[in-house]
N, C-alpha and C positions, 0 to 999 in steps of 0.2 A: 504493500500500500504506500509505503512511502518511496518509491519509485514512480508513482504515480503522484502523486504531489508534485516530487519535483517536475516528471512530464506537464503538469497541468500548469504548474506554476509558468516555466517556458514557452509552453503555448501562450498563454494570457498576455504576457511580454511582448510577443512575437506580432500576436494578433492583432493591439492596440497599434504597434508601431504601424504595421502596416497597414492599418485603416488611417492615419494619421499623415500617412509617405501619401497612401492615394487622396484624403482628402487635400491636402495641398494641390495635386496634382488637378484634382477635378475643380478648382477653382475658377480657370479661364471657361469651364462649361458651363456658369451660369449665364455668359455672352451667348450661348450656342442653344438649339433646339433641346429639351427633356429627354430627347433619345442619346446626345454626347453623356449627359450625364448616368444614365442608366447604364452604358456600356462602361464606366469606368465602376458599377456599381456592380456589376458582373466579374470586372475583374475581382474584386475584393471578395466576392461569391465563392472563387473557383483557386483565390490563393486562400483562404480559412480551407478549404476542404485538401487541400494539399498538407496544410502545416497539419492537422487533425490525424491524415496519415501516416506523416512522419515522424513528428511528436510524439504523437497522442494515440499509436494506433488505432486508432478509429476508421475505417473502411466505410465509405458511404454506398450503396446501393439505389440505382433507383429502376424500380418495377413498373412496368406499364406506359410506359412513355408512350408505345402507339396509340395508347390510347388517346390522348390530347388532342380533341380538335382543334383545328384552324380556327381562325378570326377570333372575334369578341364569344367572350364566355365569361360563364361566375363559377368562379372555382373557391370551395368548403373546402377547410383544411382543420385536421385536427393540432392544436396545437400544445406542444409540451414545453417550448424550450424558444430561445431564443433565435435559436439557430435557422427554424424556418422563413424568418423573417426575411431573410434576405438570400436563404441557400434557396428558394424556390424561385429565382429572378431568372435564371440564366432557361429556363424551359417556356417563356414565353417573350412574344415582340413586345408586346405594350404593358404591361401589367401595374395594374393600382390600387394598392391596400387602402383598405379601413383600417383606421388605429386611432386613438386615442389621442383627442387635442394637444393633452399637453407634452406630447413628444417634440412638438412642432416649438418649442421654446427652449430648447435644446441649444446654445448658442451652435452655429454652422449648422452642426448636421439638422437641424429643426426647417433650416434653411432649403437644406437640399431636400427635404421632404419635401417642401412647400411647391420647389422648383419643378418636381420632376408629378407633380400632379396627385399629389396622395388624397387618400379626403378623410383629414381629419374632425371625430365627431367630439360633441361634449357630451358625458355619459349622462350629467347631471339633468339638462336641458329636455326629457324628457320626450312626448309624442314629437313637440318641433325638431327636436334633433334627428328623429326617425323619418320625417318627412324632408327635411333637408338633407339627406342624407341619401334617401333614395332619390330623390330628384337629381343630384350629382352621381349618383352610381349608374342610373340610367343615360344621362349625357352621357358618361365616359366610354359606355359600354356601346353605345350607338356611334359612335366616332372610331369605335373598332377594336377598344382595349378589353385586357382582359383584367376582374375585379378578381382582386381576392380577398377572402373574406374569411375570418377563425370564428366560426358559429359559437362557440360558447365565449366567445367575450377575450378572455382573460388565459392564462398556460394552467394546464388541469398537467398535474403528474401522471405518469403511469399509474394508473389501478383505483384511481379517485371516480368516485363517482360521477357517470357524464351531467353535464350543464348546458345543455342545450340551450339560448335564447330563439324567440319566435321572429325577429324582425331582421332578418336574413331571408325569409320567405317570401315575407313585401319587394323587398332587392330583388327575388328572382323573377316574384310575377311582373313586376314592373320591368325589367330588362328582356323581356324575351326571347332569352337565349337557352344553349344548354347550360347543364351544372354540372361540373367536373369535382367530385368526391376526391379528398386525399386523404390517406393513412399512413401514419409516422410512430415511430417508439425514438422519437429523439431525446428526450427527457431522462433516458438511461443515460445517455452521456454527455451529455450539454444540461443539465438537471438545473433550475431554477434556486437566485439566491446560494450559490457555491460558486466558486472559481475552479471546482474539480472536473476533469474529463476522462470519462470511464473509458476504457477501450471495450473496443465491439465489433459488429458490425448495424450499424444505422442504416433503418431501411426506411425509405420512401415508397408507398405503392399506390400510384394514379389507379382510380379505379371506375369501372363501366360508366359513361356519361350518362347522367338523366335527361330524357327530352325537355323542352320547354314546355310552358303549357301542363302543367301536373296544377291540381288541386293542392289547398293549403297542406290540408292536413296529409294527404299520402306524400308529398315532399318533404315534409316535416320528416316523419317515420322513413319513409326510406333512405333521405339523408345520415337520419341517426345511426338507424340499422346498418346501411354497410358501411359505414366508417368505423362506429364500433368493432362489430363485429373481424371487421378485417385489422383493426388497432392490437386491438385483443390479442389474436392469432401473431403479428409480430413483436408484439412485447414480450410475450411467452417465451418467445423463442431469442430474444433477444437476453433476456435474464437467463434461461437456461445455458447460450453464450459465454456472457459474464460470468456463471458459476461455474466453468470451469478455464476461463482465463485469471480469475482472481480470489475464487475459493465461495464467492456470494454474491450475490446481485445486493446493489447498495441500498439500506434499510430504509431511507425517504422516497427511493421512489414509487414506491406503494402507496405513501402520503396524498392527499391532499392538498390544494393550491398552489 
């Protein structure tokens, strides 16, 4: 364990610099179209999954990529960990998260959010936020991007009870598009509120698109249902993994929040 310490410790190092080497560098992009800056946003995507590697043995996987249709879509992602946030950039052209206002006061990087078209909501602000909110998600989405969106709100640990919110649904009817399901067990290794990075193998799996046009409530449930259910399936296997690269899969991620 304490070789992984020090790996994790290294990685953290490594990491910040070079988000720090590229934000400098993506600096002259906010002269330039949302698309310069997305692609320097990419690069930082695809060096954390290198250093993760080599560091941190951590092996990323990702399953189902034929799946991914073209153009504008609303893609649900389960989320654990921080690391989706920005490791799911480089699989689409346009892509625009929901997240939370106050990320966006963030001195710089709040900026580049801003820049690169994110839509941030105020949680507080209630049905107005919900309807401001899909009113931007439907622009963006008819101009051809693609939304992404973590239905339960906030990072749920491996094995925590799902938390579903219902106003990701209004996003879908109102955008008319498909919705492209993700399943992740990132939270094993990238795990929320630590600096530790477990080694594994971290699996992403894109999974069968829902047509557009579904009913509240069967989009609701079949959202839940195969993300769960496919969550499930690689977490399992992901701690079974761990217990026998490091003796146990680690005690919080079973936890909550």
């Amino acid at each position: 364990m304490f070789l992984i310490f020090l790996r994790s410790l290294l990685f953290n190092v490594l990491f910040y610099a070079v988000l720090v080497c590229l934000a400098i560098v993506a600096l002259p992009t906010f002269a330039l179209p949302p698309r310069a800056m997305l692609t320097v946003a990419k690069w930082w995507a695809n060096a954390t999954l290198f250093l993760m590697r080599v560091v941190c043995n951590i092996k990323v996987e990702f399953r189902g990529q034929e799946k991914i249709p073209k153009g504008p879509l609303v893609i649900v992602a389960k989320h654990q960990s921080f690391w989706e946030t920005f490791a799911l950039l480089q699989f689409f052209d346009r892509p625009i998260f929901i997240l939370k206002r106050q990320l966006t006061n963030i001195p710089v990087f709040g900026q580049f959010l801003i820049k690169t078209g994110m839509i941030a909501i105020d949680r507080g602000a209630g049905v107005k936020a919900l309807l401001d909110m899909t009113r931007r998600a439907r622009e963006a989405v008819r101009s051809g991007c693609q939304l992404v969106i973590f239905p339960e709100g906030t990072r749920r640990a491996p094995g925590a009870p799902p938390d579903y919110k219902t106003g990701f649904a209004q996003i879908y009817s109102a955008c008319g598009v498909q919705c492209l399901p993700i399943a992740l067990n990132s939270g094993l290794f990238w795990p929320r509120r630590t600096f530790m990075r477990y080694p594994g193998t971290l699996v992403v799996e894109f999974l069968d698109p829902l047509p557009p046009g579904l009913p509240k409530d069967e989009f609701l449930s079949r959202v839940q249902t195969t993300i769960e259910d496919a969550t499930g399936r690689i977490v399992d296997a992901g701690r079974k993994e761990q217990e026998q690269l490091i003796g146990s899969a680690p005690s919080y991620a079973a936890t909550s929040g």
